[in-house]
C-alpha positions as CSV (number, residue, x, y, z in Angstrom):
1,X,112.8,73.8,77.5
2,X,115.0,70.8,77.3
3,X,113.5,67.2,77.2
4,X,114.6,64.1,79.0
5,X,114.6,60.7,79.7
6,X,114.8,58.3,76.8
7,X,112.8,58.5,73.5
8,X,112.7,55.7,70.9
9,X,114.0,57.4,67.4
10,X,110.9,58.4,65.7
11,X,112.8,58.1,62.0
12,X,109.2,58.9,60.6
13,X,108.3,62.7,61.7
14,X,109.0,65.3,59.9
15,X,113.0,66.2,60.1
16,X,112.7,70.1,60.2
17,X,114.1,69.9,63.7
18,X,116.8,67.5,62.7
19,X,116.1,65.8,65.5
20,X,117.1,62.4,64.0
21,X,120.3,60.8,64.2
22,X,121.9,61.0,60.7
23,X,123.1,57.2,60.9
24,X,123.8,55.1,57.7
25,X,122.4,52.5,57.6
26,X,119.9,52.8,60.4
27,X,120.5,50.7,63.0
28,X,118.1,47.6,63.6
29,X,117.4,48.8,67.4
30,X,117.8,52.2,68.6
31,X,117.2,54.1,71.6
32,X,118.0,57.4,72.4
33,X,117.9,60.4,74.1
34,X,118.4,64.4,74.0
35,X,121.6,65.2,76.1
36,X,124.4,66.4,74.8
37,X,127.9,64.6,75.8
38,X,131.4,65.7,74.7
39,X,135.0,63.5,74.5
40,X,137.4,64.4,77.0
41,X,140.5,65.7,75.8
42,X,142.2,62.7,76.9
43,X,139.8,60.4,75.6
44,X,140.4,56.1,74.8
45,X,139.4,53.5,73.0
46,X,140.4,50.2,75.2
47,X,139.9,46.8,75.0
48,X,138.7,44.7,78.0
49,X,138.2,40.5,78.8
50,X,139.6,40.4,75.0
51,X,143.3,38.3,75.0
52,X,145.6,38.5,72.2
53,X,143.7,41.3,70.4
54,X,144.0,40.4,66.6
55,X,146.3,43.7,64.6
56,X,143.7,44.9,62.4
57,X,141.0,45.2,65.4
58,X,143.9,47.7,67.0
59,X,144.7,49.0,63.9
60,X,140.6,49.9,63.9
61,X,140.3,51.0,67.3
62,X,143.1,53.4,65.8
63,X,141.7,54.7,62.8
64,X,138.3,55.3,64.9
65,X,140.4,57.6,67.4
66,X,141.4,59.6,64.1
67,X,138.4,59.8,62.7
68,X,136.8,61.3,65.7
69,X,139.9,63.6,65.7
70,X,140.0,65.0,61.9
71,X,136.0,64.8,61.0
72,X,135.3,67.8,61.9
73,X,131.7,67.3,60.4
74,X,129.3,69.8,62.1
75,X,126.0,69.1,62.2
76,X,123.5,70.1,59.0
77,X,121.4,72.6,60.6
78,X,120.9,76.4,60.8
79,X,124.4,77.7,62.2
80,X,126.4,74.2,62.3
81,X,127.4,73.2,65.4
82,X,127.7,76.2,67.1
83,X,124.2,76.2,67.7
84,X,125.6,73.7,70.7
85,X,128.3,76.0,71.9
86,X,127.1,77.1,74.7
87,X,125.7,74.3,76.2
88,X,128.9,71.7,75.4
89,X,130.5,74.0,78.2
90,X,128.3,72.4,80.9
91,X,128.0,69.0,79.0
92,X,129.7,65.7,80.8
93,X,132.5,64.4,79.1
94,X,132.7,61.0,77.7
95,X,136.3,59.4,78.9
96,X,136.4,56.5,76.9
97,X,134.9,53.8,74.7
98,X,135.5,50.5,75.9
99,X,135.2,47.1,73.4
100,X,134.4,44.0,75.4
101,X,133.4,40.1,74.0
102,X,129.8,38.7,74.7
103,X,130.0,36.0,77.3
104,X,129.3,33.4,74.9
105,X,132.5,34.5,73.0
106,X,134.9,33.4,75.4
107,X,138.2,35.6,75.3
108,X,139.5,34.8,71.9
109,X,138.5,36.1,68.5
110,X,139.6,36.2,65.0
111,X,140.7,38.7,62.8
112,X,138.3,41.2,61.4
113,X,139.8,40.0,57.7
114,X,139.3,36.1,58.8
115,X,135.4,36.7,60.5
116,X,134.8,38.6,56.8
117,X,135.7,35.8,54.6
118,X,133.7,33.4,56.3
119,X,131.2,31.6,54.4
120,X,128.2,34.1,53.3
121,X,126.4,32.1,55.7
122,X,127.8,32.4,59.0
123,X,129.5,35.8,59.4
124,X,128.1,37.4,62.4
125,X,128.3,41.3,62.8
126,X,126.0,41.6,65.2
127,X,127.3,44.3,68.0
128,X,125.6,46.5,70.8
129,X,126.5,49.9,71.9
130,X,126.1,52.0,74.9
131,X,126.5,55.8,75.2
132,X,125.8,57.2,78.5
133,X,124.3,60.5,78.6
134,X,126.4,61.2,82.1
135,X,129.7,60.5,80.2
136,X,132.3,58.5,81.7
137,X,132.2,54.9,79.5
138,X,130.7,53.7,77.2
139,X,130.6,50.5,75.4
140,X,130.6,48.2,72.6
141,X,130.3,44.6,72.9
142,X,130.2,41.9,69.9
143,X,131.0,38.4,69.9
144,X,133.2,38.5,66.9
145,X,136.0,41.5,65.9
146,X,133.7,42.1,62.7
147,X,131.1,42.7,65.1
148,X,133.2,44.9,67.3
149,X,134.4,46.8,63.6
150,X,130.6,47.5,63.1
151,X,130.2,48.8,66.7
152,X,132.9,51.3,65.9
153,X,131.4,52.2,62.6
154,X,128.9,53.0,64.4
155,X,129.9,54.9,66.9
156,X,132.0,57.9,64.5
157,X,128.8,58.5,62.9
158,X,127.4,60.0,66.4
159,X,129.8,62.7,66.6
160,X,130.5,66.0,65.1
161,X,132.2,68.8,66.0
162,X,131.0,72.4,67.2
163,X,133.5,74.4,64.8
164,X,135.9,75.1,67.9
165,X,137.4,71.9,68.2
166,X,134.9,70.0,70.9
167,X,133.7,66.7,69.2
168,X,130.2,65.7,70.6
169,X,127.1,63.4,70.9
170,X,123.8,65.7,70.9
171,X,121.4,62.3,71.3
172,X,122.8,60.8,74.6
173,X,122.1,58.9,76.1
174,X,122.5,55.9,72.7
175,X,121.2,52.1,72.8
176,X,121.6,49.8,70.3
177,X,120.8,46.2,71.4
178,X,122.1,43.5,69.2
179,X,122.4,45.4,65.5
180,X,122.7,43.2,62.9
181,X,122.5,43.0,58.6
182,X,119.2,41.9,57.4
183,X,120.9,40.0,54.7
184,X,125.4,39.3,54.8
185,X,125.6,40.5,51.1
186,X,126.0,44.4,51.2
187,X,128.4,45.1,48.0
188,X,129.4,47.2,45.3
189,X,130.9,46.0,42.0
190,X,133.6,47.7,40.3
191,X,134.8,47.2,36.8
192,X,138.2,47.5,36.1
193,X,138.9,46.3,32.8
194,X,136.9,49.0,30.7
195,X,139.1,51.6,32.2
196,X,141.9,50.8,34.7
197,X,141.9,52.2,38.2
198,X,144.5,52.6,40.2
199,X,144.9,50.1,43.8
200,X,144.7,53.9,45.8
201,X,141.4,54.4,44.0
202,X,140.1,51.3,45.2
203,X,141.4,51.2,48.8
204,X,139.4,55.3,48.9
205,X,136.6,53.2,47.4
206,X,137.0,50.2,50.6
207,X,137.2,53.2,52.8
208,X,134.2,54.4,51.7
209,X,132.3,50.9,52.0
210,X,133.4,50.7,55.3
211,X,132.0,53.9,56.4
212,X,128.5,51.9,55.9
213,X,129.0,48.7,56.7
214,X,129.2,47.2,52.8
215,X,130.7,43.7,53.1
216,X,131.9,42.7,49.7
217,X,133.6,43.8,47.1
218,X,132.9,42.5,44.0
219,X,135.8,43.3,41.4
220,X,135.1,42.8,37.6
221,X,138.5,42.6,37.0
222,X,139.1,41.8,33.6
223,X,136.8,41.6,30.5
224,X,137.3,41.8,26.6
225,X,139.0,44.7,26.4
226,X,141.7,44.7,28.8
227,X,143.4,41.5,31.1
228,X,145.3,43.3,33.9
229,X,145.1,40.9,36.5
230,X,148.5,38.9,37.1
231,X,146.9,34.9,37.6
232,X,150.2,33.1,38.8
233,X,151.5,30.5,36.3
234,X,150.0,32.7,33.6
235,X,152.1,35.7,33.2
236,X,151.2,35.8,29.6
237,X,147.5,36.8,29.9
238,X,148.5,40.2,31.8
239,X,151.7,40.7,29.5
240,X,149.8,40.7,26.4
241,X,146.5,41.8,27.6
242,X,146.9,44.4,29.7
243,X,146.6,48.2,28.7
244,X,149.9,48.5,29.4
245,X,152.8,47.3,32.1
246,X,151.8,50.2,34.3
247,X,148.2,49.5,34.1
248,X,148.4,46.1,35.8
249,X,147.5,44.5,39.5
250,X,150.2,42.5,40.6
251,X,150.1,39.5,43.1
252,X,150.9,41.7,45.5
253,X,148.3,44.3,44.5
254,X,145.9,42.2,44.3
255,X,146.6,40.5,48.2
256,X,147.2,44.4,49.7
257,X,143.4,45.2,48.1
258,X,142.4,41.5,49.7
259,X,143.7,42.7,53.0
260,X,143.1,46.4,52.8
261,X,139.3,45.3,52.3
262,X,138.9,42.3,54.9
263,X,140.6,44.7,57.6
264,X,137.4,46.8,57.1
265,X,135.1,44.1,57.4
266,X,135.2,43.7,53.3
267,X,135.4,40.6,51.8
268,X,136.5,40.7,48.1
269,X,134.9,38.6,45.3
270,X,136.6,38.3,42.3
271,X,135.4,37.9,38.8
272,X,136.8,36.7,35.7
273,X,133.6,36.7,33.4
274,X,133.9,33.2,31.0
275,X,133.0,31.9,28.5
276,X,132.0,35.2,27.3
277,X,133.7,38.5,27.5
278,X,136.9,36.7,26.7
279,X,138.6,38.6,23.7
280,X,141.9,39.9,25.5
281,X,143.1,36.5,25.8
282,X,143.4,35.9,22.2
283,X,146.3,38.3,22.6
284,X,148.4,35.3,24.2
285,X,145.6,32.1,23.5
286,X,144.6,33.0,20.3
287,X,143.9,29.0,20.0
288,X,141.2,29.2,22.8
289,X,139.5,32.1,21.2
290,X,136.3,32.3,18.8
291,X,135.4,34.2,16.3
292,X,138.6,37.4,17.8
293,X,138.6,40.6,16.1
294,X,135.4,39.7,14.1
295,X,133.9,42.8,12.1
296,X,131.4,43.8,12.6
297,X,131.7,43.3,16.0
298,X,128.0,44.4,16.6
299,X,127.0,41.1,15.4
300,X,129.5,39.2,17.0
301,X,129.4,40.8,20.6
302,X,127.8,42.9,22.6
303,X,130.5,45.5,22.3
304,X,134.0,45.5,21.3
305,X,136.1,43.7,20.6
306,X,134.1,40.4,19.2
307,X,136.2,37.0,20.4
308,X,134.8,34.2,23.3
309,X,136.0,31.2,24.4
310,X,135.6,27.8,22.5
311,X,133.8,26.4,24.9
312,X,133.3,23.2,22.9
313,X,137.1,22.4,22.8
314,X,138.2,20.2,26.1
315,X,141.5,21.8,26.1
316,X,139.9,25.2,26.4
317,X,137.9,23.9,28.9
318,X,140.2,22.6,31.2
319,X,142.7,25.9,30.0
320,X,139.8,27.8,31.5
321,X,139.9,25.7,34.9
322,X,143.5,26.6,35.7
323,X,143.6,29.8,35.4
324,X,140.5,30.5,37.5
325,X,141.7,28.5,39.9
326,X,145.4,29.0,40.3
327,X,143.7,32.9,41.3
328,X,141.1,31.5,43.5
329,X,143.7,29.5,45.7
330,X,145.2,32.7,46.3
331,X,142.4,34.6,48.0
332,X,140.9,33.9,51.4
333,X,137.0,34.4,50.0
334,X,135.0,31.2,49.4
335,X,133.3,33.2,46.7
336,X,134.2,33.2,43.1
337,X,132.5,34.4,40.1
338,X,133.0,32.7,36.6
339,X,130.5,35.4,35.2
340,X,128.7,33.8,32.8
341,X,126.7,36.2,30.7
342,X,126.4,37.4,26.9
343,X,127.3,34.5,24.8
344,X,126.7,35.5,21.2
345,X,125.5,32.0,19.4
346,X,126.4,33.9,16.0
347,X,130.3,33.8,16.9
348,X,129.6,30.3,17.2
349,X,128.2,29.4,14.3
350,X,130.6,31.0,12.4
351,X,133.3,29.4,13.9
352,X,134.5,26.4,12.0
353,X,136.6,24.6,15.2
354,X,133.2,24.8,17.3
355,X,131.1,23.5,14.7
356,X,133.8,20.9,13.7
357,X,133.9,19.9,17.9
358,X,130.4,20.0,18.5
359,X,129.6,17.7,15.5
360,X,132.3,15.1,16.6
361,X,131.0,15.2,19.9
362,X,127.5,14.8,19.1
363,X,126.6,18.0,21.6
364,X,124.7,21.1,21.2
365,X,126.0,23.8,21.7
366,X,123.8,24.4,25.0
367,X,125.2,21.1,26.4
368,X,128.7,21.8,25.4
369,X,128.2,25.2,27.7
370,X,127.4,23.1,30.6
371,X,130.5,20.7,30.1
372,X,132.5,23.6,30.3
373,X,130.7,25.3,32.7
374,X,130.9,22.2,35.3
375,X,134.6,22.0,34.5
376,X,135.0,25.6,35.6
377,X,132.8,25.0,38.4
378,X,134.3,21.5,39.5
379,X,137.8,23.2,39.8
380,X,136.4,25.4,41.9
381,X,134.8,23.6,44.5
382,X,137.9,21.6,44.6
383,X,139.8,23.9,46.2
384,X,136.7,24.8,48.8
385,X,135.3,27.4,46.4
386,X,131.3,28.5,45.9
387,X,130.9,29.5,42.2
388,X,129.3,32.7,41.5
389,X,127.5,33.5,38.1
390,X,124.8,36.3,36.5
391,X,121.8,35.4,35.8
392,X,123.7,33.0,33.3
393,X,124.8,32.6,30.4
394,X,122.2,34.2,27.7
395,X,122.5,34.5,23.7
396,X,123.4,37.7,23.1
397,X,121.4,39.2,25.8
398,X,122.5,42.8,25.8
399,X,123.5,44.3,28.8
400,X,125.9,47.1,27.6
401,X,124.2,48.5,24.4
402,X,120.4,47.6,23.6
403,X,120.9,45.5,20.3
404,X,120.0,42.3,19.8
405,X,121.0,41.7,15.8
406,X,120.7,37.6,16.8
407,X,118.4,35.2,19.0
408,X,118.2,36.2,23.0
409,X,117.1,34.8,25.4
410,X,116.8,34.9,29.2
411,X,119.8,33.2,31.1
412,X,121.0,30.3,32.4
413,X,119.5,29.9,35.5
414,X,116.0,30.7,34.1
415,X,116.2,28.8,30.2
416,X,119.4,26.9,29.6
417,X,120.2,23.4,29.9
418,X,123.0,24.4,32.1
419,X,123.4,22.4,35.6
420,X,124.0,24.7,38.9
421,X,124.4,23.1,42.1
422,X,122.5,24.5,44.8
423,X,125.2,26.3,46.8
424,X,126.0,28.6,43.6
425,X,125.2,32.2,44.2
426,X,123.2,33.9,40.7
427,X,123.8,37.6,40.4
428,X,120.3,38.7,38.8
429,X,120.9,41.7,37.0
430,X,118.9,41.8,33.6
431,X,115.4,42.7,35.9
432,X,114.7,42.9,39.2
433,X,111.7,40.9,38.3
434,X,113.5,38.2,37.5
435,X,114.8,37.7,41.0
436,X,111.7,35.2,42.0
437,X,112.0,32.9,39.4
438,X,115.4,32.5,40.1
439,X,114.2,31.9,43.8
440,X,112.1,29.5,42.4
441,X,114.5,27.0,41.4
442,X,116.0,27.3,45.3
443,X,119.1,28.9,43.9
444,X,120.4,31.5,46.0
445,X,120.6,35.5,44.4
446,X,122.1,38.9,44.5
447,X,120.4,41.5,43.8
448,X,122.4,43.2,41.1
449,X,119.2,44.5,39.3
450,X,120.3,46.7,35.9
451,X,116.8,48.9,36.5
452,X,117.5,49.7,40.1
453,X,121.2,49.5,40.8
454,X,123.3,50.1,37.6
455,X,125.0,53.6,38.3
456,X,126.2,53.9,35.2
457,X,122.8,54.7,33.4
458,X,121.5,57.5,31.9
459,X,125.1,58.9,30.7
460,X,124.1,58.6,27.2
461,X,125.6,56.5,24.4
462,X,129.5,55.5,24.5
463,X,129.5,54.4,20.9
464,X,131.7,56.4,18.7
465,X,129.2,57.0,16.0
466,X,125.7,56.7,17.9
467,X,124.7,60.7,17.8
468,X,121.0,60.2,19.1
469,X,122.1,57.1,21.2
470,X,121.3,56.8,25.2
471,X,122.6,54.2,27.6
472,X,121.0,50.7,27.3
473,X,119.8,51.7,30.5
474,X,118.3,55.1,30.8
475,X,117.6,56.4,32.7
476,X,119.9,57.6,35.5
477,X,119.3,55.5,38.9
478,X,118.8,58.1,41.2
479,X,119.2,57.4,45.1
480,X,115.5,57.8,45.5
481,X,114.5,54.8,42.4
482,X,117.2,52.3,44.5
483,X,115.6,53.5,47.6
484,X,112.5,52.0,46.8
485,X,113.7,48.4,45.4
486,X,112.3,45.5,47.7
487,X,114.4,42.7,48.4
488,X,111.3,40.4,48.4
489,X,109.1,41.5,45.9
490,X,107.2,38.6,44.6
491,X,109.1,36.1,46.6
492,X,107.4,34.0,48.9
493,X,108.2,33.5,52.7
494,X,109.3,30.3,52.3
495,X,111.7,31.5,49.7
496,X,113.3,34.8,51.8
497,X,116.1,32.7,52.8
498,X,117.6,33.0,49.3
499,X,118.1,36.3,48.8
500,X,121.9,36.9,50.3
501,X,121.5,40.4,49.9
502,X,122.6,42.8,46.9
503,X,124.7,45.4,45.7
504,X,125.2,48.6,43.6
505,X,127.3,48.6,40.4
506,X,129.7,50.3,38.0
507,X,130.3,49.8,34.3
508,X,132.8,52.1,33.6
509,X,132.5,52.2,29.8
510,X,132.5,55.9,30.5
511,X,134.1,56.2,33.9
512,X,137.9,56.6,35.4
513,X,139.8,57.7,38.6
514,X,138.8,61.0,37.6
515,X,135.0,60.3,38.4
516,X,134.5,57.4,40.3
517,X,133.5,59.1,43.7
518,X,131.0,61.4,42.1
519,X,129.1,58.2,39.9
520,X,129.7,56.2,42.9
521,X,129.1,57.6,46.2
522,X,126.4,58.7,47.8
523,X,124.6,56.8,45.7
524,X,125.5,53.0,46.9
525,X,125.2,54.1,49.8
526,X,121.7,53.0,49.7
527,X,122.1,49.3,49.4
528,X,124.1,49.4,52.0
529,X,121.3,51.0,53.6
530,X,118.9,48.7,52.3
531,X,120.5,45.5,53.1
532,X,121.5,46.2,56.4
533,X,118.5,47.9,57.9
534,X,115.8,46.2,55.7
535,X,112.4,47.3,55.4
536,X,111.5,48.6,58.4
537,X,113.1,51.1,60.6
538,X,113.6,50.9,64.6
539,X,110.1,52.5,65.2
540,X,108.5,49.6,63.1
541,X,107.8,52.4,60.0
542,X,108.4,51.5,56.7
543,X,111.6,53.0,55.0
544,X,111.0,55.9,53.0
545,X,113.1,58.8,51.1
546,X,112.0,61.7,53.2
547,X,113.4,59.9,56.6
548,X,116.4,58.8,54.3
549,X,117.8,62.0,53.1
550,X,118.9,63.8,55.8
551,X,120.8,61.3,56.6
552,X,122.2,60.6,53.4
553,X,123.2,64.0,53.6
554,X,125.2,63.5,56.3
555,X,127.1,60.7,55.2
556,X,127.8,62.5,52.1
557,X,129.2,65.5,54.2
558,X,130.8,63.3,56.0
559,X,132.6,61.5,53.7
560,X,133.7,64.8,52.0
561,X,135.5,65.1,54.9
562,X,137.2,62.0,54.9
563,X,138.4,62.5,51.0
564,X,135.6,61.0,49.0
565,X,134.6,63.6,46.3
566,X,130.9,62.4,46.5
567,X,129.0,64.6,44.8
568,X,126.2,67.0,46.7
569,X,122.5,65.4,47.0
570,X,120.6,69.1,47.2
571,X,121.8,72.6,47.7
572,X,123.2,73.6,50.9
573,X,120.5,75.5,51.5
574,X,118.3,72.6,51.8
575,X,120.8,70.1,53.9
576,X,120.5,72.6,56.1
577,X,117.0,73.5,56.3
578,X,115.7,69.5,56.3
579,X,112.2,69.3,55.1
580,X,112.1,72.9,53.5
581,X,112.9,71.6,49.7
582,X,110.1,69.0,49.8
583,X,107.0,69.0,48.2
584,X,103.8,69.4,50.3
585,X,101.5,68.4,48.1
C-alpha cells in the first residue's frame, strides 16, 4: 500500500525502513512526502528575476547539473535502488530546478565568495526549497547567492540513482521553509606545516566541506617546523623555511585556495601562530628568535624544534606586525588568527636578550606579551581585520605531547594579563569546559575542543623514542563522542550569543596526502552537522547517534563517489540493513 499526502520527517523512529532522508546536516524545517519523482532527460537548472547572475553562482548551478549526472549513489537499502525500478517507470518527471531572489532581495546579489567573507556576523545562508511530488518545477529561493549555494547543496543530496541510469527523489513531494545555520562558524582546521599538502589536496578537502555546508576554513599554515607560506615583501621566510622550493604556497596558491573555497560558500581563515611556534624563522631572523635549536627541546618547547619569538624586543614586535599584515591585506576574510598558544617561560628565562630587555624596560614578562600581542593585534585592525587567538597564550601548556617539565597554566583569555578587545574571536581548544568561562568574560568562542574535536587522537605516540607512549590525547574521537558535544553546556542564555559556532581539527604530526580523507572525513562531518542543525531536529527531538548514522552513511557513500577516500563507518552489511547492527539493550 502506498502512503500519501505530506508527513513531517519523523528523524526519531526507528530507520529499519530507511524511510528518512539521508541529509547532512539536517535541515532546520522539513516536510515531506512518499512519492517518488524522476529528472527528465532534458532537465535545467535556471535562473529567474536574478540580473547579472555573479560567475561562481553559474559556475554552481553547473557543478550541481554534474553532480546529479555522475553520483550515481543508490540508495543504502536491501537491493539499492532497483528496489524503485519499477515504479520510476510511472513516476512524473521533474523538468527543472529554478533559483529565484526573495522579494526583499531585490534583483541584485553578490558573489557567493563576497556573501562568504562577510563579517561572521551578518552572512545570511538562509534558503527555501520546493520539490513537487507532480514533477514539473521546482524551486529554490534565497535572498543572497550563498543562500541560493546552500539551496543547491541541498537539493543533490535528494537524489540517487536506480543503477540504470534514472536519477530520482523517493520523498516528494520536499519543503524546506527558510533553512538556516544555527551558528555562521561551521569549520575544519587543517595543518600544513607539520607535513605539507599539496593545493589539489586542499581544494578535494573544500569540495568536501562544501558538500555539508562547512563555512570556513581554517588553515594552520605554518608552525615551527616548516614556513611554506610566501607573505609578500618577505620572500625570505618561505626561502629558508620551507621544506623545500616545491613544498611551498605561492601568492597565487594561496588566492586560487581563497577563491576555490569562497566559490563554495568557504571562507578561509588563516593562521600564523605567534609568539610561539615560531622556530622556522630563525632560519632567515635568527635575531627575532629565542632560545632556536635549544637541546633538549622537551624543556624548551612543546615539540621540536625549541625557538619563539622575543617578544620583549620592539623590533621583533613590530617585525611580527608586518608580516602578519602584509598577508592579511591580501585576503578578502575579516578573520585572522595570530595563534597565540604554548609559550615556554623556560626559553625565556634562559635567554639573555629577553632578560636584558625586560629589565630595561621594567616589564614582566606577562606584560611584555601583551605589548606585543596589541602590536600584532593593532596592525590588524588597521587594515579592517578581527584578530583571532586559542584560548591564549599559556606557559608551556601542552597540546601536542602531555609534558609539562615547567610552570602551566591556563591561557590567556582565562589567566594572563593580556588585553583582548571584545570583537576578538578565542578558539577554545584545551577543554570543552573551558568554553563558559571564556563566555564569561563576553569574548566571543569556537569550539575547537581537543576532547571532542581533535581527529588526530588516539594514533599513538609520534616521538621517535617513546615505545609505550600514546597521543596527548587518547583516545580516538569517534563520530559518535563529537556527536554528543553541546554547544552550550554550561553557558547561560544570556551568553548563547557568543558562541560563533565550531569546528573539527587536524594535527598532522602523523598525517599526509596519503591519509587525509580517511582521518578526516566522515568524521567532520559532524560539526557541520552540529552547527548547522543544532540541537534539535525538524520534529522538535533531540539529536542523537542512531537518527545520525544512516545518514552519515550516506554522505560517506556519497562522497566516495565524488573522490573523497572517506573511510567506511560499519560494514556494508549494516548500511544497508539500518538499525540491524544496533544494540537492543
Amino acid at each position: 500500500m502506498k502512503l500519501s499526502g505530506w508527513s513531517i520527517l519523523l528523524v526519531s523512529i526507528l530507520g529499519e525502513c530507511h524511510t528518512a532522508f539521508a541529509l547532512w546536516p539536517m535541515p532546520r524545517s522539513l516536510k515531506t512526502g512518499t512519492s517518488l519523482v524522476k529528472l527528465a532527460p532534458f532537465f535545467e537548472i535556471q535562473t529567474s528575476g536574478i540580473s547579472n547572475v555573479p560567475a561562481d553562482l553559474t559556475a554552481a548551478i553547473a557543478r550541481t547539473k554534474t553532480h546529479l549526472a555522475t553520483d550515481k549513489l543508490e540508495r543504502l537499502v536491501v537491493g539499492r535502488g532497483s528496489v524503485d525500478s519499477a515504479a520510476l517507470k510511472h513516476a512524473p518527471s521533474l523538468t527543472k530546478l529554478t533559483l529565484g531572489l526573495t522579494p526583499s532581495a531585490g534583483r541584485k546579489v553578490n558573489s557567493i565568495l563576497t556573501e562568504a567573507t562577510k563579517d561572521i556576523a551578518v552572512r545570511d545562508e538562509t534558503y527555501s526549497l520546493s520539490l513537487p511530488a507532480n514533477g514539473g518545477s521546482a524551486s529554490i529561493t534565497a535572498s543572497t547567492s550563498l543562500g541560493l549555494l546552500r539551496g543547491l547543496q541541498t537539493f543533490e543530496q535528494l537524489f540517487y540513482d536506480d543503477g540504470e541510469g534514472t536519477t530520482y527523489a523517493y520523498q516528494a513531494p520536499v519543503t524546506i521553509t527558510n533553512d538556516k545555520p544555527a551558528y555562521p562558524y561551521r569549520g575544519f582546521m587543517l595543518d600544513t606545516a607539520r607535513n605539507y599538502f599539496p593545493v589539489a589536496d586542499i581544494k578535494r578537502t573544500l569540495d568536501a566541506m562544501s558538500v555539508v555546508k562547512m563555512s570556513v576554513f581554517h588553515w594552520h599554515v605554518v608552525d615551527s617546523q616548516s614556513f611554506p607560506l610566501t607573505i609578500p615583501g618577505f620572500p625570505e621566510l618561505t626561502q629558508k623555511g620551507a621544506y623545500s622550493s616545491s613544498q611551498v604556497y605561492s601568492t597565487s596558491d594561496v588566492q586560487s585556495i581563497v577563491q576555490y573555497a569562497g566559490e563554495r560558500g568557504i571562507d578561509v581563515l588563516l593562521e600564523i601562530d605567534t609568539p610561539g611556534h615560531t622556530a622556522i624563522i630563525s632560519t632567515s631572523h635568527p635575531e627575532h628568535i629565542a632560545c632556536a635549536q635549544a637541546t633538549p627541546w622537551e624543556s624548551f618547547a612543546n615539540e621540536p624544534p625549541a625557538g619563539q619569538l622575543r617578544l620583549a624586543n620592539p623590533a621583533t614586535a613590530n617585525f611580527t606586525a608586518s608580516f602578519l599584515s602584509a598577508i592579511a591585506k591580501t585576503l578578502p576574510s575579516t578573520l585572522f588568527s595570530t595563534g597565540g598558544d604554548e609559550l615556554n617561560t623556560n626559553c625565556y628565562a634562559q635567554d639573555p636578550q629577553t632578560q636584558s630587555e625586560l629589565k630595561a624596560s621594567g616589564q614582566t614578562l606577562e606584560q611584555a606579551l601583551n605589548a606585543f600581542t596589541q602590536t600584532s593585534h593593532n596592525a590588524l585592525k588597521a587594515i579592517g581585520k578581527t584578530p583571532v587567538v586559542w584560548e591564549g597564550n599559556s606557559l608551556f601548556l601542552p597540546k601536542h605531547k602531555d609534558i609539562c617539565l615547567t610552570s602551566c597554566s591556563v591561557e590567556m583569555a582565562l589567566v594572563h594579563n593580556v588585553t583582548l578587545s571584545n570583537s576578538t574571536v578565542i578558539m577554545v581548544w584545551i577543554s570543552s569546559d573551558d568554553a563558559a568561562a571564556v563566555a564569561a568574560k563576553g569574548l566571543r568562542l569556537v569550539h575547537s575542543p581537543s576532547d571532542y574535536f581533535y581527529l588526530d587522537c588516539g594514533a599513538g605516540e609520534w616521538i621517535g623514542n617513546d615505545a609505550g607512549g600514546n597521543s596527548w590525547c587518547d583516545p580516538f574521537k569517534s563520530w559518535q563522542r563529537a556527536y554528543t558535544f553541546d554547544p552550550l553546556a554550561n553557558i547561560s542564555a544570556a551568553q548563547a550569543h557568543l558562541v560563533l559556532g565550531g569546528q573539527q581539527l587536524l594535527w598532522t604530526e602523523q598525517a599526509g596526502p596519503q591519509n587525509l580523507d580517511p582521518i578526516v572525513w566522515p568524521r567532520a562531518a559532524v560539526s557541520a552537522e552540529i552547527f548547522w542543525t543544532g540541537a534539535t531536529l525538524p520534529d522538535g527531538s533531540a539529536a542523537n547517534v542512531k537518527e545520525a548514522l544512516p545518514r552519515l552513511n550516506d554522505i560517506r557513500y556519497r562522497l566516495a563517489q565524488r573522490g573523497i577516500n572517506a573511510i567506511n563507518l560499519q560494514p556494508q552489511w549494516c548500511a544497508l540493513r539500518d538499525g540491524q547492527c544496533n544494540l537492543d539493550s
